[in-house]
C-alpha positions as CSV (number, residue, x, y, z in Angstrom):
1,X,31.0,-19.9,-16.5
2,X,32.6,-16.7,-15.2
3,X,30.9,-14.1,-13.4
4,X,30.9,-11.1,-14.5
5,X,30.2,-8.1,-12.0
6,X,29.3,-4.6,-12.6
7,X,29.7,-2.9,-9.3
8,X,32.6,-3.7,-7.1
9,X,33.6,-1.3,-3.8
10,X,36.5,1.4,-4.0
11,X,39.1,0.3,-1.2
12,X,39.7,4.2,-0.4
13,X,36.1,5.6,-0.5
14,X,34.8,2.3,0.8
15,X,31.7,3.7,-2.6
16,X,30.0,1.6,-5.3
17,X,32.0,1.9,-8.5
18,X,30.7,0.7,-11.9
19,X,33.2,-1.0,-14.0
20,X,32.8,2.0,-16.8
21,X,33.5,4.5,-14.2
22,X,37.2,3.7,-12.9
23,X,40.3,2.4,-15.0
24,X,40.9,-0.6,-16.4
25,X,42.6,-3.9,-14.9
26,X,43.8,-3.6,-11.3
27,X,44.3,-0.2,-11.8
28,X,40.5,0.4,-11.2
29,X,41.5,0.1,-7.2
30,X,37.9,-2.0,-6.5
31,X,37.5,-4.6,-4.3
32,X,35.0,-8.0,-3.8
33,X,32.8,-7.2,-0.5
34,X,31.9,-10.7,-0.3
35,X,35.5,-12.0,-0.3
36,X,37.5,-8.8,0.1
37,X,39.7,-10.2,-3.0
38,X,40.5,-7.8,-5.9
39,X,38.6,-6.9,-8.9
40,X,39.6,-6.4,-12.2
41,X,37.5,-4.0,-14.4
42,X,37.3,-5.1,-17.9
43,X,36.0,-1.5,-19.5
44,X,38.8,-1.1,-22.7
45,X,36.2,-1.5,-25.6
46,X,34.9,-4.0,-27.2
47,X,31.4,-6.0,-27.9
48,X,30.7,-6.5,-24.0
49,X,29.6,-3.9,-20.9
50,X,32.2,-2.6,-18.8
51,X,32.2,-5.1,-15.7
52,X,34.3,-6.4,-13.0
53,X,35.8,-10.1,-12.6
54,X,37.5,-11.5,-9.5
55,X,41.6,-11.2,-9.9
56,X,43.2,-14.8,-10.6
57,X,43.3,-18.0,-8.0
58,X,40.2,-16.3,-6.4
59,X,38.5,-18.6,-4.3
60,X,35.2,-16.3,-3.6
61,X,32.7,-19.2,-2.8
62,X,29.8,-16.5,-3.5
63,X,26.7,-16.8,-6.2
64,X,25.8,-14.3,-8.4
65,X,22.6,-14.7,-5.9
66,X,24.6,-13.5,-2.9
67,X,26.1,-10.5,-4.9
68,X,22.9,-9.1,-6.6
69,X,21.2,-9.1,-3.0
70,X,24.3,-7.4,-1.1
71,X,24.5,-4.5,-4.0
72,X,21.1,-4.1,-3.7
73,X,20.8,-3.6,-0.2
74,X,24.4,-1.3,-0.3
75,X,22.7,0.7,-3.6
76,X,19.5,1.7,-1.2
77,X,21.9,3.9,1.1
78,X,22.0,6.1,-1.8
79,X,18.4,6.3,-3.4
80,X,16.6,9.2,-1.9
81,X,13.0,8.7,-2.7
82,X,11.1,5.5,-3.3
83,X,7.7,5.4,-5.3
84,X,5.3,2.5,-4.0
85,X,2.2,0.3,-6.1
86,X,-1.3,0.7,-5.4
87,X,-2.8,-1.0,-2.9
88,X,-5.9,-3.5,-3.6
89,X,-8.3,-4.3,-0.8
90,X,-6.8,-7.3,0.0
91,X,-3.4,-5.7,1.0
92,X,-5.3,-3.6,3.8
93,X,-5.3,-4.8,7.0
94,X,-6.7,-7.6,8.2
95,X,-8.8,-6.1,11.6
96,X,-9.4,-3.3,9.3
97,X,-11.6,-5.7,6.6
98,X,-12.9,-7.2,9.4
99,X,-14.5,-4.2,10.7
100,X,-16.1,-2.8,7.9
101,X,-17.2,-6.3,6.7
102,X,-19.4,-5.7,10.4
103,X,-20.4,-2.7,9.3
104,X,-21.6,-4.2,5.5
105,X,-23.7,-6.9,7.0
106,X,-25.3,-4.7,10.1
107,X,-26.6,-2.6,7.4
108,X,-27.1,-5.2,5.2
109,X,-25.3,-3.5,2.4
110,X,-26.0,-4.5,-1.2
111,X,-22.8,-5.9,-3.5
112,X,-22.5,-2.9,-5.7
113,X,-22.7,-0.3,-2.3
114,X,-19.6,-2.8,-0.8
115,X,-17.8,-2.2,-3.9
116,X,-18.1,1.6,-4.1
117,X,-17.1,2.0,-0.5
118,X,-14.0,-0.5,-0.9
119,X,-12.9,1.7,-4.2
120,X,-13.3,5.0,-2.2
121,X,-11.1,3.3,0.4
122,X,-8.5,2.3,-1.6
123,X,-8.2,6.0,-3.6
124,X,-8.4,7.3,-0.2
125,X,-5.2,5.1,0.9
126,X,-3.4,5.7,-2.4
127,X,-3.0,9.0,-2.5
128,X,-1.2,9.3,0.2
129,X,0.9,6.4,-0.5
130,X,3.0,7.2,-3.8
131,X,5.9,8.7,-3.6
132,X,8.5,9.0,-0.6
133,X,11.2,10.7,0.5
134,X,13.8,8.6,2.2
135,X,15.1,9.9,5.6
136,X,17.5,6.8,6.2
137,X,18.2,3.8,5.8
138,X,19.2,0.3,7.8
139,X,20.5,-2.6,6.2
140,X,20.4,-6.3,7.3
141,X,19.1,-5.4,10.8
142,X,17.6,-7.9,13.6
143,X,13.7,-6.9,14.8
144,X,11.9,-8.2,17.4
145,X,8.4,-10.4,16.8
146,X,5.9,-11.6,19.4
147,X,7.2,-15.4,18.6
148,X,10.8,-14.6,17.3
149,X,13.4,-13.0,16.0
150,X,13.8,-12.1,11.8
151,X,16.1,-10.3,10.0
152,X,15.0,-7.5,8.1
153,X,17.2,-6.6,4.4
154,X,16.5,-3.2,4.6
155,X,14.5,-1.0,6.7
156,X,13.8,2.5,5.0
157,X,12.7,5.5,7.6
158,X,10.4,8.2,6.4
159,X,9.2,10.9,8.2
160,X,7.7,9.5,11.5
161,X,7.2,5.6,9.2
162,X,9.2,2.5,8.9
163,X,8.9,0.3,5.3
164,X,10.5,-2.7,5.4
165,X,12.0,-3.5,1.7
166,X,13.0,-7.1,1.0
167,X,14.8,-8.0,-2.6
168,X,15.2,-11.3,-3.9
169,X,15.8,-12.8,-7.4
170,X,15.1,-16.8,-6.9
171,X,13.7,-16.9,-3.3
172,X,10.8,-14.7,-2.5
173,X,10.0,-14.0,1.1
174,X,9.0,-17.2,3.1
175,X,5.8,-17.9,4.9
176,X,7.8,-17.6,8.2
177,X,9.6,-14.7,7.7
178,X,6.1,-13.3,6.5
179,X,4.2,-14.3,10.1
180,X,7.0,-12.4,12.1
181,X,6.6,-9.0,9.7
182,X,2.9,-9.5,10.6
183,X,3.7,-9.8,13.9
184,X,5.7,-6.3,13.9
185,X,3.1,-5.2,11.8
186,X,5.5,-3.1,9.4
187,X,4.6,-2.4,6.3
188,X,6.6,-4.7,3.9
189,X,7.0,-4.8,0.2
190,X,8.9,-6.9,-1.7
191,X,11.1,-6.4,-4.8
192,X,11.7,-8.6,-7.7
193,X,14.9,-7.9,-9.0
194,X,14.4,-11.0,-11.8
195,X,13.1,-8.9,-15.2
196,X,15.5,-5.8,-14.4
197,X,18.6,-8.0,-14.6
198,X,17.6,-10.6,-17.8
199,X,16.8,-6.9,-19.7
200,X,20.3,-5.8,-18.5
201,X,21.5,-9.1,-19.0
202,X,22.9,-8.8,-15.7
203,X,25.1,-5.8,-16.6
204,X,24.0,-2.4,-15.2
205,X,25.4,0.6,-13.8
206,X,24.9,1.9,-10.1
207,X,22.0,5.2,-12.1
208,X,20.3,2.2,-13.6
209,X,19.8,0.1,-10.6
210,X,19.0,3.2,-8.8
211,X,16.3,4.4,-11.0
212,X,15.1,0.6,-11.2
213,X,14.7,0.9,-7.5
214,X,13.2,4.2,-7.1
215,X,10.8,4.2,-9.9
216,X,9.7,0.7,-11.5
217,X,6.1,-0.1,-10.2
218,X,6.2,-3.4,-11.7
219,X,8.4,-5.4,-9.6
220,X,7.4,-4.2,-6.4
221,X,4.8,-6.1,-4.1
222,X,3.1,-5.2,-1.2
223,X,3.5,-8.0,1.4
224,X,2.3,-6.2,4.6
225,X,0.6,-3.2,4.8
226,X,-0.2,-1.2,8.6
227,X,-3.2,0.9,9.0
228,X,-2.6,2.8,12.1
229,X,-5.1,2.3,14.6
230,X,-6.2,6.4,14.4
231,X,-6.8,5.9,10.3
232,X,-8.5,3.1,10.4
233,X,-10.8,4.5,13.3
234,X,-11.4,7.3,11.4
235,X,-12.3,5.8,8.2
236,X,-14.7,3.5,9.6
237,X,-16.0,6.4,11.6
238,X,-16.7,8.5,8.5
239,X,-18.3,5.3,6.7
240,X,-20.8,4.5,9.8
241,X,-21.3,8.0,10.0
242,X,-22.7,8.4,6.2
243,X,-24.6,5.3,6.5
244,X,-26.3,6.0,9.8
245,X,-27.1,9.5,8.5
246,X,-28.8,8.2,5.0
247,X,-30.4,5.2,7.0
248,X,-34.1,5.4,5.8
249,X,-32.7,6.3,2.1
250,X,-30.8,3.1,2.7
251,X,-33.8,1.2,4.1
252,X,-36.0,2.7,1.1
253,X,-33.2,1.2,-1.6
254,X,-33.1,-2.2,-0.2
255,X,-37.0,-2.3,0.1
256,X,-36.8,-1.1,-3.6
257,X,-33.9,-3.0,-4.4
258,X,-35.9,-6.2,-3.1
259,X,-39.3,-4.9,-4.9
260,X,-37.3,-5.0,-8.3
261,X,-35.5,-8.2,-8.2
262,X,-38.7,-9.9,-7.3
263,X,-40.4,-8.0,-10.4
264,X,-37.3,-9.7,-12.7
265,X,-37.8,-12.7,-11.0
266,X,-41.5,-12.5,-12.4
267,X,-40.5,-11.3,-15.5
268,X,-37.4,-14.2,-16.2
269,X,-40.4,-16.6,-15.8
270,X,-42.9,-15.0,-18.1
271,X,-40.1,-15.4,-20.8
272,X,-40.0,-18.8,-20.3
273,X,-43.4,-19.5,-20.4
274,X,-43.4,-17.4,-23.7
275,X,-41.1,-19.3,-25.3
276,X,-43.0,-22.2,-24.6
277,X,-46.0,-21.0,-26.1
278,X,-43.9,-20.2,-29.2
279,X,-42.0,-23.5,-29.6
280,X,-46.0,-25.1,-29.9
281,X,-47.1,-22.9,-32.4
282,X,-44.3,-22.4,-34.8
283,X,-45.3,-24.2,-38.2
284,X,-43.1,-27.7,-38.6
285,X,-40.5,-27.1,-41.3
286,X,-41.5,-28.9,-44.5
């Protein structure tokens, strides 16, 4: 089966150029990053999307795998702002659940006082994790771990933040690869690229990957995420804080707490000693 390609590299500009963009054959001037062979842009009508194919006798030994990943990572240079998903609790970081888990059993907090705390937490993170403007960008660059070397696909800078981005459309990112990004201790997320590509039935232009990229909440996956060390001490701060300061309300509630479940206790048993009583004097059916 041939593969058909919709973004190929302009030899003079050295730019992303979608087949429906350029002119038609050889004409269109593109050529294959991966094998640095021509391309010819099919865009002169017809039933199918405007796309590139590799020139005759090409011998480019690349998948459509390879070439999906390499746009990808090319296409970020020119996205400038990235919207991220919410973050559950489970996505925060580890030494920062740790630590209020201490704090829930030192005051022995009930489940539904863990669970508002946890939501507040999360909100708290969220809103100031939505929408970014990129400052620059690094592609398929080599970082440092405590036990190793990995290579990061693209590393996007914000103001004063790293985010490391990693696409894939078979291979998601490997338990290995994941233990050195938690040694860094970067925030990661990862992108699916699997769903945008089967609704563009792999034909898309360089706005719609870009807008895929930017906006869609869907395919994205947080891997990693960092707390800095000042946010998390202050959040715990603000939560021991509130809970030393309310301590004899809290003390009150769990005495209650304890007071009521023990009065439903009673009463769970009362019912089933009434039912009892009914099941003996119900008349027999005839």
């Amino acid at each position: 089966m041939e593969l058909k390609y919709p973004i190929a590299v302009d030899k003079i500009s050295q730019e992303l150029k979608y087949a429906g963009d350029v002119k038609n054959g050889l004409d269109c001037n593109c050529y294959c990053k991966l094998c640095e062979r021509n391309m010819i842009a099919i865009n002169s009508g017809g039933i199918q999307r405007s796309h590139f194919r590799h020139e005759a006798n090409s011998n480019c030994s690349a998948s459509y795998e390879s070439y999906i990943h390499w746009v990808t990572k090319e296409t970020f240079k020119e996205i400038p702002s990235l919207s991220l998903p919410d973050l559950t609790f489970l996505n925060l970081d580890i030494d920062f659940r740790r630590g209020l888990f201490q704090l829930f059993d030192f005051y022995r907090l009930p489940i539904s006082f863990k669970n508002q705390i946890k939501e507040y937490l999360i909100s708290e993170i969220n809103t100031k994790t939505k929408d970014f403007k990129i400052k620059s960008v690094e592609i398929e660059k080599e970082v440092k771990a405590k036990t190793g070397k990995v290579r990061i696909d693209i590393i996007i800078n914000f103001d004063g933040h790293k985010l490391f981005v990693e696409p894939y459309l078979t291979n998601p990112i490997s338990a290995d690869k994941l233990k050195l990004i938690r040694e860094i201790n970067t925030s990661t997320i990862s992108i699916c690229l699997k769903d945008f590509l089967k609704q563009k039935n792999n034909i898309f232009s360089k706005e719609e990957l870009i807008h895929f990229l930017s906006h869609d909440l869907n395919s994205k996956l947080w891997e990693h995420h960092k707390i800095n060390s000042r946010s998390f001490d202050i959040y715990l701060d603000k939560i021991r804080n509130l809970l030393e300061k309310n301590s004899t309300a809290l003390k009150k509630y769990l005495a209650k707490e304890k007071e009521l479940l023990t009065i439903q206790n009673e009463l769970d048993e009362l019912l089933k000693e009434t039912e009892k009583i009914f099941t003996l004097v119900e008349p027999k059916t005839k």
